[in-house]
Wavefront OBJ file of the C-alpha trace (Angstrom):
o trace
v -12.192 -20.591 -12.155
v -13.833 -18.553 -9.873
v -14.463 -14.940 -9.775
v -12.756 -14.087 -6.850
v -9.263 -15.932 -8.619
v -9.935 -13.639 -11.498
v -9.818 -10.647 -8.948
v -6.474 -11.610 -6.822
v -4.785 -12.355 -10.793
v -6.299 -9.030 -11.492
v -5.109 -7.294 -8.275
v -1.577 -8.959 -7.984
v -0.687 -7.928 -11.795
v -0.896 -4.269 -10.085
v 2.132 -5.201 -7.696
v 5.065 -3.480 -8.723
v 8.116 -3.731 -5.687
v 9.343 -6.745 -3.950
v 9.796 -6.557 -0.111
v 11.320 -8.380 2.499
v 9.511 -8.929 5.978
v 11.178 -8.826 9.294
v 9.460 -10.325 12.523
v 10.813 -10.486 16.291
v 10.809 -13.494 17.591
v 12.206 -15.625 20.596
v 15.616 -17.564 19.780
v 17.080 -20.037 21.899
v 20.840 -20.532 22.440
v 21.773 -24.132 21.661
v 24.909 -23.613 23.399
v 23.896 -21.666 26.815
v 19.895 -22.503 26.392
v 18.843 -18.825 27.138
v 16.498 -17.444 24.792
v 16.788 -13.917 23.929
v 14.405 -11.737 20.877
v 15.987 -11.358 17.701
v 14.605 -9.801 14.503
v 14.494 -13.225 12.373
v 13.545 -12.648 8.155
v 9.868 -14.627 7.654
v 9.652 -13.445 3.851
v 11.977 -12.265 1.213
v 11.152 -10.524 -2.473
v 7.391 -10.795 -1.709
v 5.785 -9.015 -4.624
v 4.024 -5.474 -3.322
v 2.836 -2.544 -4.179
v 3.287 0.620 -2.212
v 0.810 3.659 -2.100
v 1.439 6.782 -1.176
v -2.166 8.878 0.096
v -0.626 12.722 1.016
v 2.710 14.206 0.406
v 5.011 14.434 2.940
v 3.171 16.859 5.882
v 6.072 18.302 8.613
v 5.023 19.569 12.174
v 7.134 21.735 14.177
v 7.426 20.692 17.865
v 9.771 21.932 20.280
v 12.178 19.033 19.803
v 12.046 18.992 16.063
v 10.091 19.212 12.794
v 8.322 15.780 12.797
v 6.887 13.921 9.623
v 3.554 12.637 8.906
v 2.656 10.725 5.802
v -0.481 7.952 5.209
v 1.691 4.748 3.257
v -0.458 1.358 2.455
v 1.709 -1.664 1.485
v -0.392 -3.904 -0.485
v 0.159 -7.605 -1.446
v -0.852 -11.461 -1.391
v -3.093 -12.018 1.376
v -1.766 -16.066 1.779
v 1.113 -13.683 3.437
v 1.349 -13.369 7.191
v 2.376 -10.361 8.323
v 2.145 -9.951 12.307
v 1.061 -6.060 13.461
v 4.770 -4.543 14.330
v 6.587 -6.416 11.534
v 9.469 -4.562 9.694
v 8.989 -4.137 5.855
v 12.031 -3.379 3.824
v 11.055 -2.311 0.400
v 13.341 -0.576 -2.367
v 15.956 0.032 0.514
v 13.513 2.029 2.437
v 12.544 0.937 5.794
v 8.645 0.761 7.388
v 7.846 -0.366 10.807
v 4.097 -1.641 10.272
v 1.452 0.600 12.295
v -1.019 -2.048 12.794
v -3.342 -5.560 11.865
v -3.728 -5.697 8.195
v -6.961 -5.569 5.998
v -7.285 -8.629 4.678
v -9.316 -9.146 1.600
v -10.018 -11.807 -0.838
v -7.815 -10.322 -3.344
v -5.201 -9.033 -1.681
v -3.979 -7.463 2.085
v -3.307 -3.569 3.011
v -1.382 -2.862 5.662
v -0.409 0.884 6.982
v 2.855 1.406 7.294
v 5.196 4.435 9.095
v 8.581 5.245 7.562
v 10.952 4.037 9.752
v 12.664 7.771 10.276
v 9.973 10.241 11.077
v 12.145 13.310 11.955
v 12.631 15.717 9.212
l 1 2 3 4 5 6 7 8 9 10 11 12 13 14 15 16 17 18 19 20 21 22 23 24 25 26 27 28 29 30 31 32 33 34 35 36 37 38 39 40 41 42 43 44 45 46 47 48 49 50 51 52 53 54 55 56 57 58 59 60 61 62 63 64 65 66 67 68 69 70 71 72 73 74 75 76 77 78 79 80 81 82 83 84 85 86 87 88 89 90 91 92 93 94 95 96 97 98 99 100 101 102 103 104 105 106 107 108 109 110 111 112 113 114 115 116 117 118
């Protein structure tokens, strides 16, 4: 067994949530043969772990009080997860802000609650 097993067992025993992964991709029509984008599920109940860096921070702007918050999802990095995926976890919703860290132990990825106005 190598070390860097003994870290990923170590790292995924941390994961407490399960998530489901949303991804857009193109679908074709069997019946008409036009392809449109759909949201299509890639992963369901993918053990996670969710971190929260800052509370809540609100910003007043002349349209409305907006929400900023720093959220890392971290799990298995044998997961794809393509920048701009949707991440469903404990019936909140997170768009994904960008490419994810991957490590040898596990992935991070920053996510953005899906509703950001307060």
């Amino acid at each position: 067994m190598s070390i860097f097993y003994a870290i990923k067992k170590h790292a995924e025993s941390l994961y407490n949530k399960t998530c489901n992964i949303y991804e857009y991709e193109t679908v074709r029509d069997s019946e008409t043969g036009i392809d449109s984008i759909q949201e299509v599920e890639k992963y369901s109940n993918i053990p996670c772990r969710i971190s929260y860096k800052s509370i809540p921070n609100t910003t007043q702007t002349d349209t409305g009080a907006s929400l900023s918050q720093s959220i890392s999802l971290f799990c298995s990095p044998d997961i794809n997860i393509k920048a701009g995926s949707r991440i469903v976890c404990d019936n909140k919703t997170y768009k994904s802000s960008g490419e994810p860290a991957r490590y040898i132990s596990h992935q991070r990825i920053e996510l953005i609650l899906e509703r950001e106005w307060a």
